[in-house]
Structures are given as structure tokens and as C-alpha cells.
C-alpha positions in Angstrom: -5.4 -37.3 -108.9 -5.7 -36.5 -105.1 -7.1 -39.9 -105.0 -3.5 -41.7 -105.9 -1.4 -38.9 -104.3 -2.5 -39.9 -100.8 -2.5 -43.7 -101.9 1.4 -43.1 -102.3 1.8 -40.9 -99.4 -0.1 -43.6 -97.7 2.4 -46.9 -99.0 5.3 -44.6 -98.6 4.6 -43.7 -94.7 4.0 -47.2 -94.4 6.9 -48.9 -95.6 9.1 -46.4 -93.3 6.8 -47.1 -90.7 7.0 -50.9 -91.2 11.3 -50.5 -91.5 11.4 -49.2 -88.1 8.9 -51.4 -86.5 10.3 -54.2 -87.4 14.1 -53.2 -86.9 13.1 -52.9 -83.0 11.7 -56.3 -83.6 14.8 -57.9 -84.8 16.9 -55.8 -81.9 14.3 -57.0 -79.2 14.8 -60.7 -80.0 18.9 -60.5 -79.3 18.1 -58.7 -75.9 18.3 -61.6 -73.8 17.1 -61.5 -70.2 18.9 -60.9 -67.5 19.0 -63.7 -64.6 20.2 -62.8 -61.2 23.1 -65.2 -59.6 21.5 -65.9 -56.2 25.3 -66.5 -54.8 25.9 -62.4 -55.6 27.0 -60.2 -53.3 26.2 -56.8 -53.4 28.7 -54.3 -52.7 27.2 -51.1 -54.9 25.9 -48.0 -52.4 23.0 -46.7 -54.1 21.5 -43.4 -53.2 17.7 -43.7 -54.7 16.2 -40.0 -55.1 12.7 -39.2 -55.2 11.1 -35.8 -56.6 7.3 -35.7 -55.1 5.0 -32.8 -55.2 1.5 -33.1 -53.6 1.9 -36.8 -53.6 0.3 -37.5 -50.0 -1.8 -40.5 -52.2 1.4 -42.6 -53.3 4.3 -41.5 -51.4 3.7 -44.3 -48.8 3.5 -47.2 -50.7 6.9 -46.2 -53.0 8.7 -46.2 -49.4 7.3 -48.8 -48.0 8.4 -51.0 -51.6 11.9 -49.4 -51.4 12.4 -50.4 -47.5 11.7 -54.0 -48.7 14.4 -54.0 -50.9 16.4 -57.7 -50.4 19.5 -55.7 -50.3 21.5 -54.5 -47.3 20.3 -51.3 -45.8 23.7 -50.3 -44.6 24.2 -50.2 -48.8 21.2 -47.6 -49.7 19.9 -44.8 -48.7 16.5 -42.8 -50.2 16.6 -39.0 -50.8 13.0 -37.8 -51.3 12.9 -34.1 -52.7 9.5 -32.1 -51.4 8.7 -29.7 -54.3 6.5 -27.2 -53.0 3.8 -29.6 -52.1 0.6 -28.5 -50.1 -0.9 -31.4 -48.7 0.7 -33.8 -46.3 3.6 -35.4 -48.2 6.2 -33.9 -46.3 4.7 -34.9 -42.7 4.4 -38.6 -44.4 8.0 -38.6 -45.4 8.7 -37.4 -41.6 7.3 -40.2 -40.4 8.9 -42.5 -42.0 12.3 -40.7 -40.8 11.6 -41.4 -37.4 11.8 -45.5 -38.3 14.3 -45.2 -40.6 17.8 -43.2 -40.3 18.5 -44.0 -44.2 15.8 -41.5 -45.6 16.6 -38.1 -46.2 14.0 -35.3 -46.7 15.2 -32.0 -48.9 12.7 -29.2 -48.9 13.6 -27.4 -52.5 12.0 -24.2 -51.2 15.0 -23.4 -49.0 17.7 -24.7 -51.3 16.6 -22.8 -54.4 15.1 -19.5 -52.6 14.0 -17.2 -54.6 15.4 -18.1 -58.2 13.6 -18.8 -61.0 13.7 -22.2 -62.6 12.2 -23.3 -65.6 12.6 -27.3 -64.8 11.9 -28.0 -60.6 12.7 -32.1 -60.9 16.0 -31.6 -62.6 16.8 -29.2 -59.8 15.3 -31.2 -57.5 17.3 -34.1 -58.6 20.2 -32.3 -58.9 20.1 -30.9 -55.4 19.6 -34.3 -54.2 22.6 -35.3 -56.0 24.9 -33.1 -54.4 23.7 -34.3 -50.8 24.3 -37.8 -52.0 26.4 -40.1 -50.5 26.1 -43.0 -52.8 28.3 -44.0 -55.5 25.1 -44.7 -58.1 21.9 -42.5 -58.5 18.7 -44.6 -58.9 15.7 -41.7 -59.8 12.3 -43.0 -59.7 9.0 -41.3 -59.1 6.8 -40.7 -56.0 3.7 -42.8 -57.3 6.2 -45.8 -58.5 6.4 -49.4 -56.6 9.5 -51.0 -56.5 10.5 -54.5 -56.7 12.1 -56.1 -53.9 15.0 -57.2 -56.0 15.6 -54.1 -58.0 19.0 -53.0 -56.0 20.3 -57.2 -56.4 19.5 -56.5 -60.2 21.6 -53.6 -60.6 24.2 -53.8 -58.6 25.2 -56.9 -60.3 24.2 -56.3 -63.5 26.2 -53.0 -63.8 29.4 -55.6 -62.5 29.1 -57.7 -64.9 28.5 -55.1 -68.0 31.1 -52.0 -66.8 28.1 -49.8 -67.3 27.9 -46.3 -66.2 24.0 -45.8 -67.4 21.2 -48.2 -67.4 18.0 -48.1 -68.3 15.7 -50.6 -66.6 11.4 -51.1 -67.5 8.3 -49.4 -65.9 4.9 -50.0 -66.6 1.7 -48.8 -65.4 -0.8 -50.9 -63.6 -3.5 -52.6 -64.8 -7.1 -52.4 -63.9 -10.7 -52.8 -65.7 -10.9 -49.3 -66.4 -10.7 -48.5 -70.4 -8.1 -45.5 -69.6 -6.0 -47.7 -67.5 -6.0 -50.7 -70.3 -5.1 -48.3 -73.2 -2.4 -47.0 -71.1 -1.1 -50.5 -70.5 -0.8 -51.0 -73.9 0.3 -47.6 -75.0 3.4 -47.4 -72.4 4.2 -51.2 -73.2 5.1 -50.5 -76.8 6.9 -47.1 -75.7 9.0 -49.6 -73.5 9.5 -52.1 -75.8 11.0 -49.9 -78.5 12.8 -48.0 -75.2 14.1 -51.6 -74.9 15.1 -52.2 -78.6 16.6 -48.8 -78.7 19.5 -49.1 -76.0 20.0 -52.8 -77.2 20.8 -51.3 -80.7 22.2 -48.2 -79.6 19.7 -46.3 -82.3 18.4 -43.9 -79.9 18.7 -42.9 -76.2 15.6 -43.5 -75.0 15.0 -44.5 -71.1 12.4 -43.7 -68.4 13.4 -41.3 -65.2 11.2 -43.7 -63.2 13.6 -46.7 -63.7 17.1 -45.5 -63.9 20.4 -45.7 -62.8 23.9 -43.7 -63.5 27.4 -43.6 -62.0 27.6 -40.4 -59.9 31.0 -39.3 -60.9 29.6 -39.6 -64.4 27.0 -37.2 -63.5 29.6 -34.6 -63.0 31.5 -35.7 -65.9 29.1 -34.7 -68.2 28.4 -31.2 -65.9 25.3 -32.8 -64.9 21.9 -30.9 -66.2 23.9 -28.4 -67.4 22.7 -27.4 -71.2 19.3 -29.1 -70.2 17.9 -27.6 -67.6 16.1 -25.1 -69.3 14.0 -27.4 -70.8 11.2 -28.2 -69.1 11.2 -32.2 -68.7 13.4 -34.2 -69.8 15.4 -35.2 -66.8 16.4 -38.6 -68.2 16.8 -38.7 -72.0 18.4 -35.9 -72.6 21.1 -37.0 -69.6 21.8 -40.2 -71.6 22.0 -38.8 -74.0 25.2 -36.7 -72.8 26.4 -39.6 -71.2 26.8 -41.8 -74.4 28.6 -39.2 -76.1 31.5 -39.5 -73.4 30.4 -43.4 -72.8 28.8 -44.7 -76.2 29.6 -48.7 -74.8 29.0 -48.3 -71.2 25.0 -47.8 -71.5 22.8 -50.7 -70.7 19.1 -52.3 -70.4 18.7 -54.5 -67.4 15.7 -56.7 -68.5 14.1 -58.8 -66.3 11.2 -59.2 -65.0 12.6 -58.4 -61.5 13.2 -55.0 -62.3 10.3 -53.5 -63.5 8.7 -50.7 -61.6 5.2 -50.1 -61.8 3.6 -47.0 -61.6 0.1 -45.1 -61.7 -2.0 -44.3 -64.9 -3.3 -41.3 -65.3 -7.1 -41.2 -64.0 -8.7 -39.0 -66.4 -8.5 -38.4 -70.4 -7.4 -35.1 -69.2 -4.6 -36.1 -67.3 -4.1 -38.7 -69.7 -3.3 -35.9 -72.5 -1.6 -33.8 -70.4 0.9 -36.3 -69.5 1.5 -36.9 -73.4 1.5 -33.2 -74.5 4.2 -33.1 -71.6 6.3 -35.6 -73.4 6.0 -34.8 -76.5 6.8 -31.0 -76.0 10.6 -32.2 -76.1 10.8 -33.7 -79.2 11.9 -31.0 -81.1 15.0 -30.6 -78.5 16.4 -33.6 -78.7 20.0 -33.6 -79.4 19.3 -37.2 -80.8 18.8 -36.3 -84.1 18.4 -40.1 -84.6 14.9 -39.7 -82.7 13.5 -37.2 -85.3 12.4 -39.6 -88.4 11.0 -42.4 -86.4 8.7 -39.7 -84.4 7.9 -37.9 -87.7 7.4 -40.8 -89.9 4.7 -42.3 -86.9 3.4 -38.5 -86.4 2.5 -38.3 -90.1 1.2 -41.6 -90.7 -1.4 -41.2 -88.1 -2.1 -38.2 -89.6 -2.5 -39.6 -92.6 -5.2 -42.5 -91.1 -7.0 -39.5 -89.6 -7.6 -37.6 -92.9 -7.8 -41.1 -95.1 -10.8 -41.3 -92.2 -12.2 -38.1 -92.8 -12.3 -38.3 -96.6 -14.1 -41.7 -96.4 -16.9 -39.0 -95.7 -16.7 -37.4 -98.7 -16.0 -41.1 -100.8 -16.1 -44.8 -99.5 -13.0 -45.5 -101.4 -11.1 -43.5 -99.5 -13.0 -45.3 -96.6 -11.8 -48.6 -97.9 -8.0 -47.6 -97.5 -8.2 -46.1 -94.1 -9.2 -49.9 -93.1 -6.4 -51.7 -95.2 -3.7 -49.1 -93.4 -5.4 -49.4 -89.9 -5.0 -53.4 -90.6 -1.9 -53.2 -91.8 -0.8 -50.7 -88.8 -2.1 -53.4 -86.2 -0.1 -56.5 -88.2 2.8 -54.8 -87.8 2.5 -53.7 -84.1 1.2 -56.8 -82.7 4.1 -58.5 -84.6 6.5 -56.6 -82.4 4.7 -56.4 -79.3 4.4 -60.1 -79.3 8.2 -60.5 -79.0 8.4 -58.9 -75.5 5.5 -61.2 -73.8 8.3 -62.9 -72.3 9.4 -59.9 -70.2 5.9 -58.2 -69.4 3.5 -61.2 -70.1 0.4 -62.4 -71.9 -1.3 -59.4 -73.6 -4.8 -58.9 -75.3 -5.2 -58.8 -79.2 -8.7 -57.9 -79.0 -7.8 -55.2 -76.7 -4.5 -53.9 -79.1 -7.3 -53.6 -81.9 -10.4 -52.1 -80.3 -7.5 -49.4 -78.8 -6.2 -48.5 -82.1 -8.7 -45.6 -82.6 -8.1 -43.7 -79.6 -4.1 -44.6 -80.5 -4.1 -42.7 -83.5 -6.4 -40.1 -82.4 -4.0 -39.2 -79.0 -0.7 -39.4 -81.3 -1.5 -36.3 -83.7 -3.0 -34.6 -80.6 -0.3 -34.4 -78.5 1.9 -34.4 -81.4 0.2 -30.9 -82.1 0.0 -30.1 -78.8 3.5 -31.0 -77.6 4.9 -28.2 -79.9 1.8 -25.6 -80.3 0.3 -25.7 -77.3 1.3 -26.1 -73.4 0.3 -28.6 -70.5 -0.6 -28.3 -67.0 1.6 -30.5 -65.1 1.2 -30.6 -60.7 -0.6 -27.5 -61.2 1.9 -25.6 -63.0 1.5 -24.3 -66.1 4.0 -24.9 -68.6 4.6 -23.5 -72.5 
């Protein structure tokens, strides 16, 4: 009896599953790719803003990127927000102010004083905002590259489309480390279905390391307001406020000029951490559209785990954890495989030798994320 109970638990997950997966597949394939006219000329000023903590490692090279930019400096400037770091990321940042009258340093210490905050990047961005001087906010992270054509991208992308939010694609780099590759792979479908989701509209889904909005919007909406007791969360959760005032002025600018790359985590630990971090919003997202997706791939996994486990007990049970594990990487490579185009050639033997640490990390930090808490730049967070 247990037997064919979890069989149709099993087909049932799956099918849902499969429904979603390849929904996001058929979205993917009408997001066509954005190509830049090389006759454009930019007249958008952005103001880029930059939380960093203790980032005395990366802050340099995310500078040096955005200073590359093949866009007019008289047109940007870059607002880096120093949040209580303890090495040398602020004396870094100085030095780069001495070549450069465009970069502003903000020390959140002495804006926020003594008050007690529960979420130090939306403050820190918010802060930044305030000081701003741009008409559009472009957030990224301290330990991102940017691409020297990001700014051309946007500025006339968000022209052309009347957008007032747009989502843009990050990855992580790539080594030959088997933490680094998983997280390749990982991130790249999280961006892919980021990608199908604004195309569609299903969700609001974006990444605060790639993304743009339209200041006065910002304010429209009353900013973080509502949000900002929540711990992350700096960019979803804003878009999603924004489409409820703007539902058909939010974009995806994709091309491969635009993505920003960024560093995986170093350790398993991190690694988790990182994932505990994001899943711990979940639950709060006003996108209720978000829920049955993330439960319907939080319980299948679950599902493959115990399936896994009970193959210990009986080898038919055995038998189906393989059949769902093969039909879990058909269905995923199937959709991946549509977005090669944008983020290039990717490993099948690598998707399907990953799969077991996938499924593992998913009901994890799906546990974790609502049970547990995370340590995040060496703060502690419930």
C-alpha cells in the first residue's frame, strides 16, 4: 500500500514539476536577444550603487570594470556604501576617489547611528539613493565584474521598451573546482527561469547584482518601505511593488553584453549559507505566484531523497528513485539547453553527475531557510 501511495505522490509531483519546467521553456524561446544599435547615443544618467562589507578582496576589480564602462563618464557616477567593514575596503575605495571625482563613498555608520536595523543593504541602498543624483539606480554587488557595455545596453534598451524596471543576467565564474562547477550550473538554471519569468510576467523574480529602476519610481512605490524588515530581499520584493503600480513597464535585457559575473562561494559552508539566506524569504513573498513552483520543486526533491532512502529497506523502491532522477534530468536539460545561446555551451555530463548534491542542497536549505538561520558577513541572522 505505501508502495503505490508514493508511486502517485511521485507521478503527481512530477507532472507539476514537468508543467512548470517546460512553461519557462516555451517563455524562454520568445525572449529574443537584445542587440545594441552601435549608432545609439546615450543620454540616461545612471547612478550605480554598491553595498560592500569587508570586501578588501573584490572591491578593486568591480571599480576598475565599472570605470571601463564605453559610456560617457560625465553620464555615471558610482556610489559605494561601506557597511561596517573592518579591513581595508574603505581606504581602497579612497583611493580610487583621488583618480576619479565620479565615485562617492557613504560610511553607513554615521548615517544610521545608533538605530537598529534588521536589513543593513536595503538601508545601505536606500541611503545611497537619497544622495543620488542619477535619474536610474543600477545596484550590483562588491565582488561583481561588469561588462564594458552594460550602461550602452541599458540606456537604450530602457528607450526603446518605456521600462521603469529591468532585470538584466549574472552568473558566477567558472573554474575546475567541483563547488565552483555545481554553482555554475545551479545559478544558470535559477537565471534562466529568472529569464522566463519576467518574459511571461509569472513571477518577479530578478538578481540585486544586475538591476536597474527609474528613481522617481523608487519613491513612487515608498521605496523599501513594507520590506525592510525582512532581512534580504532588496530586489524581488521591490519589483515586486513596482509591477503592481507598472505591471507593463518591467523588462529583461538579454544579451550577452550584459551579464555580470560574480564570485562563487568558496566553501560548502558558504555555499549553504548563501542558499539558507535565500531561501529564508520564501515564505514572505507577496508573489503568491512564487509559492507552488517553490513547493512543488521543494517536495519533489524531498520525495527523491526518501524514494532514496527506502531503496534501503527494498530495491524497488530503489528502481523508482533512478526512473524520477532520469526523468528530473530530461526535463531540465531540455530547458537549460534553450538558453545556450545567451550563456553558452554547457556540460551534460556535468548537469548529471551534479544532480545528487542538487537535490540534496534543495531540501536543506529549503528546511533551513524557514527553521533555521544563516551567518551572512559575520552576522547572524534568524
Amino acid at each position: 500500500m505505501l508502495f503505490y501511495l508514493i508511486i502517485s505522490i511521485s507521478i503527481f509531483l512530477f507532472l507539476i514539476y514537468s508543467y512548470y519546467i517546460l512553461n519557462y521553456k516555451k517563455h524562454l524561446k520568445k525572449l529574443l536577444p537584445f542587440v545594441n544599435n552601435k549608432s545609439h547615443k546615450p543620454t540616461i544618467f545612471f547612478s550605480i550603487i554598491i553595498p560592500a562589507r569587508n570586501e578588501e578582496n573584490d572591491i578593486s576589480n568591480c571599480i576598475q570594470s565599472i570605470l571601463q564602462f564605453n559610456y560617457p563618464k560625465d553620464l555615471f557616477e558610482i556610489i559605494i556604501v561601506d557597511d561596517f567593514s573592518t579591513d581595508s575596503t574603505t581606504e581602497i575605495i579612497t583611493e580610487f576617489q583621488k583618480r576619479n571625482s565620479n565615485i562617492k563613498l557613504i560610511n553607513l555608520e554615521n548615517e544610521i547611528k545608533q538605530q537598529q536595523i534588521n536589513s543593513y543593504k536595503k538601508k545601505a541602498i536606500e541611503i545611497a539613493i537619497s544622495k543620488s543624483i542619477g535619474d536610474w539606480i543600477i545596484t550590483t554587488d562588491a565582488d561583481c565584474v561588469l561588462p564594458k557595455e552594460l550602461l550602452m545596453q541599458y540606456d537604450e534598451y530602457i528607450l526603446i521598451n518605456n521600462a521603469v524596471f529591468v532585470a538584466a543576467p549574472v552568473l558566477f565564474y567558472q573554474t575546475k573546482s567541483i563547488i565552483s562547477q555545481f554553482q555554475f550550473l545551479d545559478f544558470l538554471t535559477m537565471q534562466a527561469i529568472t529569464a522566463a519569468s519576467v518574459k511571461s510576467g509569472l513571477h518577479t523574480m530578478c538578481n540585486g547584482a544586475n538591476l536597474a529602476y527609474k528613481k522617481e519610481v523608487f519613491y513612487k512605490v515608498d521605496g523599501f518601505n513594507g520590506i525592510d524588515n525582512i532581512a534580504s530581499g532588496d530586489d524581488m520584493f521591490l519589483m515586486y511593488k513596482i509591477k503592481k503600480l507598472y505591471p507593463n513597464c518591467i523588462g529583461y535585457l538579454n544579451s550577452k553584453d550584459s551579464i555580470v559575473l560574480t564570485q562563487p562561494m568558496l566553501t560548502w559552508k558558504e555555499f549553504f549559507n548563501q542558499r539558507i539566506r535565500w531561501a529564508s524569504k520564501a515564505d514572505k513573498f507577496q508573489d503568491k505566484s512564487l509559492f507552488p513552483i517553490l513547493f512543488t520543486t521543494y517536495m519533489f526533491n524531498f520525495l527523491l531523497v526518501i524514494l532514496f532512502l527506502l531503496g534501503f529497506y527494498s530495491a524497488a523502491y530503489l528502481k523508482i528513485f533512478f526512473v524520477f532522477l532520469f526523468l528530473k534530468i530530461l526535463i531540465e536539460w531540455a530547458f537549460l539547453s534553450s538558453v545556450k545561446k545567451l550563456f553558452g555551451k554547457l556540460s551534460l555530463l556535468q548537469f548529471v553527475l551534479y544532480q545528487p548534491i542538487h537535490i540534496i542542497y534543495i531540501v536543506i536549505a529549503g528546511w533551513l531557510g524557514k527553521f533555521g538561520s544563516y551567518t551572512w558577513k559575520a552576522r547572524n541572522v534568524k
